[in-house]
C-alpha positions in Angstrom: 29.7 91.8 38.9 31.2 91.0 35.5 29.5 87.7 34.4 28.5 86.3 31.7 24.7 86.9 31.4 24.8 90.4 32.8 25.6 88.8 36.3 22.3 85.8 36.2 24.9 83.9 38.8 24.4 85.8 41.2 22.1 83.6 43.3 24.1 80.2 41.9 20.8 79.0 40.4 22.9 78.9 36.9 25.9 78.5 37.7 28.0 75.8 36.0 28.0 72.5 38.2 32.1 72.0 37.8 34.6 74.5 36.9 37.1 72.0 35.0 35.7 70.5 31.9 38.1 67.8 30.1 37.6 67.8 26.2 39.1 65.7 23.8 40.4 66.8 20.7 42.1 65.2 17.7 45.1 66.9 15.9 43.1 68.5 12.8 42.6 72.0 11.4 39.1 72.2 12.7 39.7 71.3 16.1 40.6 76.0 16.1 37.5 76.4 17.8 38.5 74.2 21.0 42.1 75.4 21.3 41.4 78.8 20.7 38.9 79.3 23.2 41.1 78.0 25.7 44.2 80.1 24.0 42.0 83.3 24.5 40.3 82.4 28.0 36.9 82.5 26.7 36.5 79.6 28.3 37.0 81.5 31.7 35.0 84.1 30.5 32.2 82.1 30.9 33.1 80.6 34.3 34.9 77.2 33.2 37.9 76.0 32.6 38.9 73.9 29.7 41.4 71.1 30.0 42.5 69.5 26.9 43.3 66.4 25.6 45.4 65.8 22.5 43.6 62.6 21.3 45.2 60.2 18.2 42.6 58.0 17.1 39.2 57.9 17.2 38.5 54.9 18.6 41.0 56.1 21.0 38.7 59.3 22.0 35.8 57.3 21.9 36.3 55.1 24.9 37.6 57.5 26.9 34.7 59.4 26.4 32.4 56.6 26.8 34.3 55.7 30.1 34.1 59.1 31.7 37.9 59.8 31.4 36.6 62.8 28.8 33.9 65.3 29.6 33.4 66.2 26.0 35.2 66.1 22.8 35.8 67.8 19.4 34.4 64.7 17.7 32.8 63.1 14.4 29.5 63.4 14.0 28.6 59.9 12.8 30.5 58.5 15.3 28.4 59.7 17.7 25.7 58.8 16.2 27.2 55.2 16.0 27.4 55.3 20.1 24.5 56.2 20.6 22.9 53.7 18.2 25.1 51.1 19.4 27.3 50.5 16.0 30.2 48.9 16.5 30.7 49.3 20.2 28.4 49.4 23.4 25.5 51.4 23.1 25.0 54.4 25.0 23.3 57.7 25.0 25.1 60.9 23.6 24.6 64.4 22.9 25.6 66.4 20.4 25.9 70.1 21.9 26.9 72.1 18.3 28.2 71.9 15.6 32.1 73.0 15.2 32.6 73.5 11.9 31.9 73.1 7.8 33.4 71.9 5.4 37.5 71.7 4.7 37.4 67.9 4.7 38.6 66.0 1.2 39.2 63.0 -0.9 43.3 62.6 -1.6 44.1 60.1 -4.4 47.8 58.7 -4.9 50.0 59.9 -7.9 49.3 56.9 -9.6 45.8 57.6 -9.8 46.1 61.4 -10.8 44.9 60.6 -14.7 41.8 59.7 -12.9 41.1 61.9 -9.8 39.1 64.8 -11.4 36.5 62.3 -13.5 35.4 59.5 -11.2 33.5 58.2 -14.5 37.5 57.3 -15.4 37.9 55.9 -12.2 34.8 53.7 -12.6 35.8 52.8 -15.8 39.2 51.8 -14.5 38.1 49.6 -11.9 35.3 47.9 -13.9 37.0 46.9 -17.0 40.3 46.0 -15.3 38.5 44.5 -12.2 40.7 46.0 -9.9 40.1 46.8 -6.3 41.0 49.9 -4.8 42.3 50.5 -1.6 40.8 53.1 0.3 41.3 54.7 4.0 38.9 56.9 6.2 39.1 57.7 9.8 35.9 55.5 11.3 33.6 53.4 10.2 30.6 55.4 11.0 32.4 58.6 10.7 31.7 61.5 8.4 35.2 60.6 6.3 33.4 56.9 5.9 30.2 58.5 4.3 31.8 61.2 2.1 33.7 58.7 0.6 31.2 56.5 0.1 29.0 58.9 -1.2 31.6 60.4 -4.0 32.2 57.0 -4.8 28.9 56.4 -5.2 27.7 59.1 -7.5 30.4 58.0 -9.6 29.2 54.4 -10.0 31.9 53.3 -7.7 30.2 50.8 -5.0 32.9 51.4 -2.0 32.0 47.1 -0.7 32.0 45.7 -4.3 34.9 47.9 -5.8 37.0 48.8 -3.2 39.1 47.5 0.2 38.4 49.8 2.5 40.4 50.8 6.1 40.9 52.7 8.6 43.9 54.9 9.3 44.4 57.8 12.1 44.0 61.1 10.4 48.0 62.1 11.5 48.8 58.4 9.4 47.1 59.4 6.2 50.0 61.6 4.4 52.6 58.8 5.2 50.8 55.9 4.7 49.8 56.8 1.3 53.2 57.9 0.3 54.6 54.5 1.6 52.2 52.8 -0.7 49.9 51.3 1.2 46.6 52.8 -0.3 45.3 54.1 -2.8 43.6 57.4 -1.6 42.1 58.5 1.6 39.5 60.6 2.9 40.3 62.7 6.1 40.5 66.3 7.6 42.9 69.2 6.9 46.0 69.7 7.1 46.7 66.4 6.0 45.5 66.2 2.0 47.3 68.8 2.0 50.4 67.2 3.4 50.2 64.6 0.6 49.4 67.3 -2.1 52.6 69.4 -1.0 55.2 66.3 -0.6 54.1 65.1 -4.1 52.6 61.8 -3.1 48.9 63.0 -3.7 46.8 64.6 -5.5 42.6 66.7 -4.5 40.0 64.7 -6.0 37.4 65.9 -4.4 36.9 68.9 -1.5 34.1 67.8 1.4 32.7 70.7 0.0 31.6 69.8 -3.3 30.3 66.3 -2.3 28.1 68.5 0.7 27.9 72.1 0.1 28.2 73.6 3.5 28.0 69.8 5.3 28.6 69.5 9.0 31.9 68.9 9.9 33.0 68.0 13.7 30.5 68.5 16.8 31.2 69.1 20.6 30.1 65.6 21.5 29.2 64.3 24.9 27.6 61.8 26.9 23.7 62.3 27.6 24.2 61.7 30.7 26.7 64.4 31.7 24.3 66.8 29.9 21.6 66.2 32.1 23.5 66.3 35.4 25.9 69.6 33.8 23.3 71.8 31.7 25.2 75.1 32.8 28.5 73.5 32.4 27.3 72.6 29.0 25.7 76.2 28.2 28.9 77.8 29.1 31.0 75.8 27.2 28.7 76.4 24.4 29.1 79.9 24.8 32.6 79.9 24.8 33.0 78.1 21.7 30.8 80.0 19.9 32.7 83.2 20.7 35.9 81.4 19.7 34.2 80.4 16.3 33.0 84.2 15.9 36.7 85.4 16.4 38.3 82.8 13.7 35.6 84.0 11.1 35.8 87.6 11.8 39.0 88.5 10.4 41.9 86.9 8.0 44.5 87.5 10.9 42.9 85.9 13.1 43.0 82.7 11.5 46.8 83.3 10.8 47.0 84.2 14.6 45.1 80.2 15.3 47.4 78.4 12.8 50.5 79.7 14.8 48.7 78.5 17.6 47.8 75.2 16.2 51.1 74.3 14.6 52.3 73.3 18.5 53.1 69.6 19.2 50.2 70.5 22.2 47.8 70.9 19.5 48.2 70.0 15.8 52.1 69.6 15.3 52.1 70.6 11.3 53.9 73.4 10.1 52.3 77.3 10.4 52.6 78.6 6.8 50.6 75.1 5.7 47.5 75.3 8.7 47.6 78.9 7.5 47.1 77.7 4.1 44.4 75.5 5.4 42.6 78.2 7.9 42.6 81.0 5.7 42.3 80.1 2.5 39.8 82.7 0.9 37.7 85.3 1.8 34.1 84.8 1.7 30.6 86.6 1.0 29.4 88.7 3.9 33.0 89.5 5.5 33.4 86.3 7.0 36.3 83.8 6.0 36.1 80.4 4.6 39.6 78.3 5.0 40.8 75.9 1.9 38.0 73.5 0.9 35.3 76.4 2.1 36.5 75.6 6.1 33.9 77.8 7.8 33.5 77.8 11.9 30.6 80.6 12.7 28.8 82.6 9.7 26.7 84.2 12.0 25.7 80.6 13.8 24.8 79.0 10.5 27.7 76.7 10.9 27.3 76.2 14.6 23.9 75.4 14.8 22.6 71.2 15.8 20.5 71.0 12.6 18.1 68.0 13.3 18.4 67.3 9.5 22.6 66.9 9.7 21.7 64.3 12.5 19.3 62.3 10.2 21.6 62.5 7.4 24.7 60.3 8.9 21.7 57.7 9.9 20.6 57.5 6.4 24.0 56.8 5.2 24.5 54.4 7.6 21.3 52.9 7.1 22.2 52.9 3.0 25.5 51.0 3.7 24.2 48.0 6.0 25.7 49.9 9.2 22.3 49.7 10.5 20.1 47.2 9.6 16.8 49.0 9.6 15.2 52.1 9.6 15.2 53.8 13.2 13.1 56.8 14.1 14.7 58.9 12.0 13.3 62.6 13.6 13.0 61.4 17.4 16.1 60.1 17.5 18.1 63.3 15.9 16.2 65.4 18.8 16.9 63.1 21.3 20.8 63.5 20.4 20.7 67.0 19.0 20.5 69.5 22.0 18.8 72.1 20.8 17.8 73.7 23.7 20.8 73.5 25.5 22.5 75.2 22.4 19.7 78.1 22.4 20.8 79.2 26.0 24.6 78.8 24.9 23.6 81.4 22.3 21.7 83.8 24.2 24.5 83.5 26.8 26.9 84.6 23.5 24.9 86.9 21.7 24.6 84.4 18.7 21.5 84.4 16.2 19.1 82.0 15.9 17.7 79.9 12.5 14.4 80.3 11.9 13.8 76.8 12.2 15.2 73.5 13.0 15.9 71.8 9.5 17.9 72.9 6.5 17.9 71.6 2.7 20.8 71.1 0.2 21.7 69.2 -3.0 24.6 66.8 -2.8 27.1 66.0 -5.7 24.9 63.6 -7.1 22.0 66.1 -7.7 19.8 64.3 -4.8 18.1 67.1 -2.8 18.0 66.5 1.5 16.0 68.1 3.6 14.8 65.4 6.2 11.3 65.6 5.0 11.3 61.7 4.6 14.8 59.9 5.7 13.5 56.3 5.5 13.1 56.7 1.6 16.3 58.7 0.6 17.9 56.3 2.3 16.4 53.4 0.3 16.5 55.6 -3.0 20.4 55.1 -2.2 20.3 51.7 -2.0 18.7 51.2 -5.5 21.1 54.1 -6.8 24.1 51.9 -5.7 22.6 48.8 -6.7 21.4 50.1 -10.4 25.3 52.0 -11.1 26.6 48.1 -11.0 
């Protein structure tokens, strides 16, 4: 028989529980992964089927996940967090299954402000001595758009509460709404800086990348409780998606092939040549291919693996901005939502390698190493940093 795991399903003991899985999605470059296993029938080369859901908001996608209309999603990573830490709406548990992508996220400033967007000392200075107020969109409060942005702003001195209005626009709203003058800048996924960038209204102020070298981006997000009851649903949708995030960073035409398939009003509704632009941007190290803004879905699992350390890092960032109101347990809770071992039996089922361990390290934009080692304090070390750059 010609199954996935050399025919394990034999006796039914691992096969997946339901053979339709529902999954969300919002209209975004780095939603490839999802569509394109379903374009390819991966999906039903590892015995499911995906159904998908063009989604166009995130609080949108959020209750119907929460209220079961949704199986699983292609979904922020702090907002999942928020759910299951009960920010902002009902509290319940979640799981993160993997990670979809890195990187090709970035901050878009207005026209107006294009004297100031590549030296946010300007911008500080700006807002300081004139003691105006900008106004400033992401895509969720707890999402990762919220806490890039803050963070740039940050390191610049900026404090996004003090100095800035801030609100909360659908991703497909960004490029218009900041031509029709109603903010200042935004922060949000591709292709849609690059919307603003290409119909003049805006200009790059900062790629995802360079405020996060190599930062989780999106996650396939789900309730805890449908893991538990679906692990081999789970482990072959996994699987799938990991051979679909394999495929998009194996070859430059492959990612041409996935914007043509993306620029559909089913999927992403934006024109080829520009998710092109955004999907295969440059080639990088190693064979692989990073999109514009360093867009990367596979690179040999690096990208797709549940680091705990990305989980703890959206909770010190919401701790550092008042989202949560004290410190929670930073480590149990990140392997609690993290599901690591349903990810390692996704990989075996997909051939994928394995880190070493289950925490990374980096250096953000504002020299500040993070490697999870002690959460409770970076997070208060932001605090004073914000407090002592007013």
């Amino acid at each position: 028989m010609n199954l996935p795991g050399g025919g394990a399903w034999a006796a039914g003991s691992d096969k997946p529980e339901i053979d339709t899985i529902r999954i969300g999605f919002m209209p975004l470059a780095d939603c490839a992964p999802v569509v394109m296993a379903s374009v390819l029938g991966l999906d039903e080369k590892h015995g499911v089927k995906f159904r998908l859901s063009r989604e166009l908001s995130w609080t949108g996608m959020r209750e119907r996940l929460l209220g079961g209309e949704l199986d699983a999603a292609h979904v922020l990573y702090g907002l999942l967090y928020g759910v299951h830490l009960g920010i902002g709406s009902r509290q319940q548990p979640m799981a993160v299954l993997m990670n979809l992508n890195q990187n090709g996220q970035n901050i878009t400033l207005s026209r107006r402000l294009a004297a100031f967007a590549h030296d946010p000392a300007l911008l500080e200075r700006l807002l300081h001595e004139e003691r105006r107020r900008l106004t400033l969109a992401h895509t969720f409060p707890t999402g990762n758009h919220a806490l890039f942005l803050y963070y740039w702003l940050a390191a610049a001195g900026i404090d996004p509460v003090a100095d800035c209005r801030v609100v909360t626009v659908p991703p497909g709203q960004m490029a218009s709404s900041l031509a029709a003058g109603h903010m200042d800048g935004f922060c949000a996924g591709e292709p849609w800086g690059q919307r603003a960038l290409r119909e003049g209204t805006g200009i790059l102020a900062a790629s995802s990348e360079r405020i996060w070298p190599n930062h989780p981006g999106k996650v396939l997000g789900t309730r805890a409780d449908f893991a538990d009851t679906h692990p081999h649903a789970c482990r072959a949708m996994v699987a799938a998606l990991l051979e679909a995030a394999r495929w998009l960073d194996a070859a430059r035409a492959n990612r041409e092939a996935a914007a043509e398939a993306l620029a559909s009003p089913a999927y992403v509704n934006a024109g080829r040549e520009l998710l092109a632009y955004c999907l295969a941007g440059r080639h990088a190290e190693g064979g692989h291919w990073r999109g514009h803004n360093g867009l990367r879905f596979f690179a040999d699992g690096e990208t797709s693996f549940p680091w705990l350390s990305d989980g703890m890092w959206f909770m010190t960032q919401q701790r550092r901005w008042g989202l949560l109101t004290s410190d929670p347990d930073y480590a149990a809770v990140a392997r609690a939502v993290n599901r690591i071992d349903l990810y390692r039996a996704a990989a075996a089922q997909s051939g994928t390698p394995l880190p070493s361990g289950e925490m990374r390290s980096s250096i953000l934009i504002d020299g500040v190493p993070w490697d999870g080692a002690d959460p409770a304090g970076y997070a208060a070390a932001g605090r004073v940093r914000t407090r002592q750059a007013l």
